[in-house]
N, C-alpha and C positions, 0 to 999 in steps of 0.2 A: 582823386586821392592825392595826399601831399604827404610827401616822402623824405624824411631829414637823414641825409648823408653823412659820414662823422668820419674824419682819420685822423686818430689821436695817435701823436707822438709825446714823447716821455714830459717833457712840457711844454706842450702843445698841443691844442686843438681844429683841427679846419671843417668847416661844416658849409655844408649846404642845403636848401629846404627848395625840391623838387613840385609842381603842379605838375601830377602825369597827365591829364586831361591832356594837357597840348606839350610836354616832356620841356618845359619852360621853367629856371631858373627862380624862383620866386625871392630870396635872401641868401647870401652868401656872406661866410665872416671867419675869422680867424683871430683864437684865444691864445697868448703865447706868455710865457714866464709865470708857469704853472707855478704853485707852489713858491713863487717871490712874491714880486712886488704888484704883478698880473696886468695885461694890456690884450685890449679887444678891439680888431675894428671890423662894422656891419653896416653889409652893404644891402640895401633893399629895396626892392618897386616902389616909385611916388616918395621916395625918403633920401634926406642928404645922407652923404658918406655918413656914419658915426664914429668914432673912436674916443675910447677913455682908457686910463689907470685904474686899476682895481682890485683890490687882493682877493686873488682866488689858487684857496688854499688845496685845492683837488678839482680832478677832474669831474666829478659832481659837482662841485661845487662852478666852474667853467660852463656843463652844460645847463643850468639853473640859469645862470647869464645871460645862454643862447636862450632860451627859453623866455625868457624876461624881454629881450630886445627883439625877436618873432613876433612876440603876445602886446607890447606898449602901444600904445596910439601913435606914438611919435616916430614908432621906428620899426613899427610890425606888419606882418601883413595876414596874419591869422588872427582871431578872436581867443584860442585858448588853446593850451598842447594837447588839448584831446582834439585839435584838428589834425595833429599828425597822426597819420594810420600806420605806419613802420619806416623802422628806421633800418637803414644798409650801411655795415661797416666793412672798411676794408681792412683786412687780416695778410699781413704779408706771407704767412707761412703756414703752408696745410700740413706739408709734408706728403706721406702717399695715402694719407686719409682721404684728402678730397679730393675727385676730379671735376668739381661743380660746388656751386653756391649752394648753401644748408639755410634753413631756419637755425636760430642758434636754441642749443636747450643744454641743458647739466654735461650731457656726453659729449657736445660740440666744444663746451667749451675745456673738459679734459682733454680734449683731442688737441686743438689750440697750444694747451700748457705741457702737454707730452711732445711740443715743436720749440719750445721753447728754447732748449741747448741748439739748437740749428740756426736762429735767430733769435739772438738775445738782446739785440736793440731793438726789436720791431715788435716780433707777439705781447711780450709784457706790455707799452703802453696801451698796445691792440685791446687786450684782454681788461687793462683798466678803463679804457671806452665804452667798454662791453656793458662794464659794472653799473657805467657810473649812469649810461641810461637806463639800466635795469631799472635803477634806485628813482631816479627822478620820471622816468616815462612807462611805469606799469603797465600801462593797457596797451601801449603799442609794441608789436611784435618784431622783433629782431631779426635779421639777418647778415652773413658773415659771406664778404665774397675775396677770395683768393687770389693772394699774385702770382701761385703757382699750379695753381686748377689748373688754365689752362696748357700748359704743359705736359700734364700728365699724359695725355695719349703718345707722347715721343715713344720712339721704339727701344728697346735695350741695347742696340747698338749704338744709339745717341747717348742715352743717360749713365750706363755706366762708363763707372772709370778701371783703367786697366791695372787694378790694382787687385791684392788675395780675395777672392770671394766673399769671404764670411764675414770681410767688413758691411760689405753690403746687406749683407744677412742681418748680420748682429749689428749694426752702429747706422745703418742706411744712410751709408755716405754714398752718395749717386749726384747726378744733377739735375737740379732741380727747377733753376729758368724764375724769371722774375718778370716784372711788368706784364706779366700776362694779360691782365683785365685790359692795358693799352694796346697792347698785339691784337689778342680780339679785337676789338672796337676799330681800329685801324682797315686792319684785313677787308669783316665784313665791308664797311664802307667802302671801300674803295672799289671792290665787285659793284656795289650800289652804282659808286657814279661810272666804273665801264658798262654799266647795265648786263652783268653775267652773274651768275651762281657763282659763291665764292668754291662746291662744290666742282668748280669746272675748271679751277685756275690753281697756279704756283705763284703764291706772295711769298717776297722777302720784306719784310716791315723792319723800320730800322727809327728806334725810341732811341736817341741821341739828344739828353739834358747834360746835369751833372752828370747823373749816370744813364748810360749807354749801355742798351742789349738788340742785338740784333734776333729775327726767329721765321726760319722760315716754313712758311705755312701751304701745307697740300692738300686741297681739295676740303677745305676748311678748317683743319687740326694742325696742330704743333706738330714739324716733326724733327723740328732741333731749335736752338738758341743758345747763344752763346753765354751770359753768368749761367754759374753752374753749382756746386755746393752751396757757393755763399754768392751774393752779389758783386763778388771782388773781382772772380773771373773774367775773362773777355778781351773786349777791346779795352785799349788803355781811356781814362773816362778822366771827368776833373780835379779830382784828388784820389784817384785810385788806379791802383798800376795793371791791372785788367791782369791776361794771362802772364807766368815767368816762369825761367825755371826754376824748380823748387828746390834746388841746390842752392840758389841764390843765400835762401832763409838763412840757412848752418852757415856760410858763408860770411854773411853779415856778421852772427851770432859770433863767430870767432874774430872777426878779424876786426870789430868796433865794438868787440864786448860788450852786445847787447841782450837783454835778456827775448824771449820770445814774444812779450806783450811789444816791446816797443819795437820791435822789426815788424811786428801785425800793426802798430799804430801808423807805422810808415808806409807802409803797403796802403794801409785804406786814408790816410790823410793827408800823406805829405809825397804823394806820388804822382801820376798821372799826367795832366799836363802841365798843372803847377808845378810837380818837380822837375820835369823838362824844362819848361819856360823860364823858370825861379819870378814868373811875373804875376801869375793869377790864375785861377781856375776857370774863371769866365772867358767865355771867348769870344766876345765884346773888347779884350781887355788883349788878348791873345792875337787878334785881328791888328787892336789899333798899332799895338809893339811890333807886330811882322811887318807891317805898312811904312814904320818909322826904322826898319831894318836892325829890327833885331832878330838874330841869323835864330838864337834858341826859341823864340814866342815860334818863328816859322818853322824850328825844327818839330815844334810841341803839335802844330796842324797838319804839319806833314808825316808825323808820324800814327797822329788817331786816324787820318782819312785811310792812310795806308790800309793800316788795319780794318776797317769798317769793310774800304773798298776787297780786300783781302776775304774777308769772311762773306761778302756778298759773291762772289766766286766759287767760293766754299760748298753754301748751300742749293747756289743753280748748279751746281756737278750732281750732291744729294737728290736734289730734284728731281733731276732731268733737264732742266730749264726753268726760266722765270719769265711767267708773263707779266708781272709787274712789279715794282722796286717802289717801295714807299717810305717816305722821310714823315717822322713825326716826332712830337714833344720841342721841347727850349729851342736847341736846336737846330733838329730839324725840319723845323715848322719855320724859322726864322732867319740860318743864317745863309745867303748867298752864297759867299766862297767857299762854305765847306761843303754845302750841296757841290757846286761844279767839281770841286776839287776830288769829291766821293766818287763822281760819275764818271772822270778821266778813263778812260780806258774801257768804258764798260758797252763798246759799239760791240765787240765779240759777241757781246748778247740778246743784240739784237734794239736796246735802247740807248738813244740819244739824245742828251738833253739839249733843248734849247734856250740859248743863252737870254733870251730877251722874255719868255714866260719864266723862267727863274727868279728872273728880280723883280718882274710885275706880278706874279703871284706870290711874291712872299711870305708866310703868317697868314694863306686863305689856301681853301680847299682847290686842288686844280692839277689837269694832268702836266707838266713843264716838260716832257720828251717832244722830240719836234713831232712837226706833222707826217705821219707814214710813217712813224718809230715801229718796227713790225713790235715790240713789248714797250709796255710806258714805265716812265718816270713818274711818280707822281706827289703831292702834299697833301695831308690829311690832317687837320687838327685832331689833337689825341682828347677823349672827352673820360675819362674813365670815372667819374662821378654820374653821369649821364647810367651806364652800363648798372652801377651799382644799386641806381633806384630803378634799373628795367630788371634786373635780377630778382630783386627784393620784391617788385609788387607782382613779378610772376611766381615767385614762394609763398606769398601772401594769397594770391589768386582771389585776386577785386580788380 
């Protein structure tokens, strides 16, 4: 069965076209400047890179494209889109409707549009993803998997906030946790390569890209995570100022006469470790300026690892303990210093990392705690497009 993956942002597309047979990558590609001037590039089995210019005026219009360069001779590796048997989207926000992946049908997708004030940059292009293979891919069945499904088993003393009840009630402000489809995917694996039941273990999984959430996981569920309402919470991330107090807001509001949108535009863009650093969000970029001694790039690393390191404390208390500590995404798939720098201090519980699997495992799957770490340290590529076509072809059940 071949399986087309799609996470459409507001102008943008990214897709993938899945062979579950052996869960093998068949084309990957990425449609960007929707609605301008449009640009595609597609990457596929037995095919050079492709990329061209092109105006595509919607997002139907974008997946017609994908569709086009799957199906050519020159650049496809299917015969016609009635090879594809269904497609998996990812939906950033369920809200408390889902705790699992759905078939999408009329009520899924009001479900979706009644999360929409909760995530206003994410479900709407979601939702036009939705449409747009409606329109061009009829016979293949749909499904929607959630960044905040798996969350949903946390307990009420994680998710709410200690604020009057009835918001909760009435506005369902609670928390809500994000990257979930990467948390799972992370977790299970990582039980895989200690060869255990993830039913039998305490992961902390730590999804540290631009944005960063930590979640730690018991006995296979969610039983906290740090974003929380929105994805702003948390650790401080690369243009986003993670947790603060919320004094801060009226504060600003009065003393730089700002109105509310733009102390929120601050908060999510012009914060984090760019606005520490004043150098960049990358931390590529954050690295090479600490290295060349600058005191702010090193205060901007020393102060996200804190936190990270901070919240992984956090949740082995919740716990009871943590038998394993996993680094994933940008990252922490990739960057050395800020893996050891996470790990400082973290012999109290029992793992320590080893400095010399650290840098020769970098960017690959592997435990980097030393040998006889009584808990491991460990790397996991995060695959969450993988998760989204096992989800979808078990909704589909072929």
């Amino acid at each position: 069965m071949r399986i087309l993956v799609i996470n459409a942002g507001s102008s943008s597309l990214k897709y993938q076209l899945f062979d579950m047979t052996k869960h093998t990558v068949m084309a990957k590609g990425l449609c960007e400047r929707i609605g301008l001037d449009g640009h595609i590039k597609h990457v596929a089995e037995g095919h050079d890179v492709y990329e061209s210019h092109a105006p595509m005026h919607n997002h139907a219009e974008a997946v017609r494209a994908v569709i086009g360069l799957l199906t050519q001779p020159d650049t496809g590796v299917i015969a016609s889109m009635e090879a594809i048997g269904a497609v998996g989207h990812r939906v950033v926000h369920g809200g408390e409707a889902f705790n699992a992946s759905v078939l999408i049908s009329d009520e899924v997708i009001k479900a979706i549009e009644d999360c929409v004030p909760l995530a206003p940059l994410h479900n709407p292009p979601n939702l036009v993803g939705i449409r747009a293979c409606q329109e061009v891919l009829p016979h293949a069945p749909q499904a929607a998997v959630f960044d905040t499904a798996f969350h949903q088993s946390m307990p009420k003393a994680a998710f709410l906030y200690a604020l009057p009840y009835e918001y909760y009630e009435r506005l369902k402000i609670r928390r809500y946790g994000f990257h979930g489809t990467s948390h799972r995917y992370v977790a299970k694996r990582a039980a895989e390569v200690l060869g255990r039941s993830p039913e039998e273990l305490k992961i902390i999984t730590c999804h540290m890209g631009n944005g960063s959430s930590l979640a730690a996981i018991k006995h296979g569920v969610s039983v906290d995570t740090s974003m929380g309402f929105t994805p702003l919470e948390g650790v401080p991330m690369g243009t986003r100022s993670g947790s603060i107090d919320p004094a801060i807001i009226q504060f600003l509001m009065v003393k730089e006469n700002q109105a509310i949108t733009q102390v929120t535009e601050t908060l999510n863009k012009k914060s984090g470790v760019l606005g520490i650093s004043g150098v960049s969000s990358d931390f590529r970029d954050l690295l090479a300026a600490a290295t060349e001694g600058n005191d702010r790039a090193q205060a901007a690393l020393d102060i996200f690892t804190y936190n990270v390191r901070k919240t992984i404390g956090g949740y082995a208390a919740a716990m009871g303990g943590c038998d394993a500590l996993v680094f994933t995404a940008g990252i922490g798939e990739n960057h050395v210093v800020v893996r050891r720098m996470v790990s400082e201090g973290l012999e109290c519980l029992g793992m320590t990392l080893d400095q010399e699997k650290n840098k020769s495992l970098s960017g690959q799957e592997g435990i980097i705690s030393v040998d006889g770490s009584v808990n491991k340290i460990m790397i996991v590529p995060t695959n969450e497009e993988l998760v989204i076509a096992m989800d979808t072809q078990a909704l589909v059940g072929v």
